[in-house]
C-alpha positions as CSV (number, residue, x, y, z in Angstrom):
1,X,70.6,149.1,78.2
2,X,70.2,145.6,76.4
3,X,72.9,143.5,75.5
4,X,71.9,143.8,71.7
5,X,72.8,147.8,72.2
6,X,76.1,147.2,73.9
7,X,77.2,144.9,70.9
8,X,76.4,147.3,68.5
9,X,78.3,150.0,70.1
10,X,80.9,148.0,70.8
11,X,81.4,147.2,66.9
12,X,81.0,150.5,65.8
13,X,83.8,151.8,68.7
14,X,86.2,149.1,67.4
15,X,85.1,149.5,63.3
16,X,86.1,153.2,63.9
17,X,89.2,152.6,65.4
18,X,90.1,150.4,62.7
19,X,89.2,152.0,59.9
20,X,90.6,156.1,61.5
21,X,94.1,154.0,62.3
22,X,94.8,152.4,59.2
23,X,94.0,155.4,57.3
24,X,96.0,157.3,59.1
25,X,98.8,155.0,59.0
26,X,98.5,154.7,55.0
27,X,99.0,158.4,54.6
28,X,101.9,157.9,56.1
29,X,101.3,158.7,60.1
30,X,103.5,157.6,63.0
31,X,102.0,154.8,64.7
32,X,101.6,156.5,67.7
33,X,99.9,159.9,66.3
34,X,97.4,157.1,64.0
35,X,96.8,155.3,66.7
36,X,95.6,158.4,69.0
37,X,93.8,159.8,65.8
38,X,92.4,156.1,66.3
39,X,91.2,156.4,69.7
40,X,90.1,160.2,69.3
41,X,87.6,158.9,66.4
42,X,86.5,155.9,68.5
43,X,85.5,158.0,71.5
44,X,83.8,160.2,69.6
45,X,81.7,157.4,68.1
46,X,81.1,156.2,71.5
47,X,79.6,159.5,72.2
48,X,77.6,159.9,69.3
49,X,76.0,156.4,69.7
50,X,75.5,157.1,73.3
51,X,73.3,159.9,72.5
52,X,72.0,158.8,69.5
53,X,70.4,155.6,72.1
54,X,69.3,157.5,74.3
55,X,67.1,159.4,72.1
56,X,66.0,156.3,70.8
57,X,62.7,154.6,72.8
C-alpha cells in the first residue's frame, strides 16, 4: 500500500473520531460512552476504506 493511501486513511480514521465524539458529547453523552461511539465509528471507517482500496487498482 503506498504511503499516500495510509495518510489518507489515517485522516479519515481520526476526522471520524472527531467529528462521532464531539457530536456525541454535544448531545449530551458521557465522555466515556462518546468516546467509544468515537472509536466504534472510526473502526468502521477503517474498514470501509480498507475495502474500498482494495477494490481500487
Amino acid at each position: 500500500m503506498s504511503q499516500d493511501r495510509v495518510i489518507l486513511i489515517a485522516l479519515a480514521i481520526v476526522a471520524a473520531i472527531s467529528i462521532t465524539t464531539a457530536l456525541l458529547l454535544a448531545d449530551g453523552s458521557t465522555w466515556p460512552a462518546a468516546l467509544l461511539g468515537g472509536l466504534a465509528a472510526g473502526g468502521a471507517t477503517l474498514w470501509g476504506m480498507l475495502g474500498w482500496l482494495s477494490s481500487s487498482p
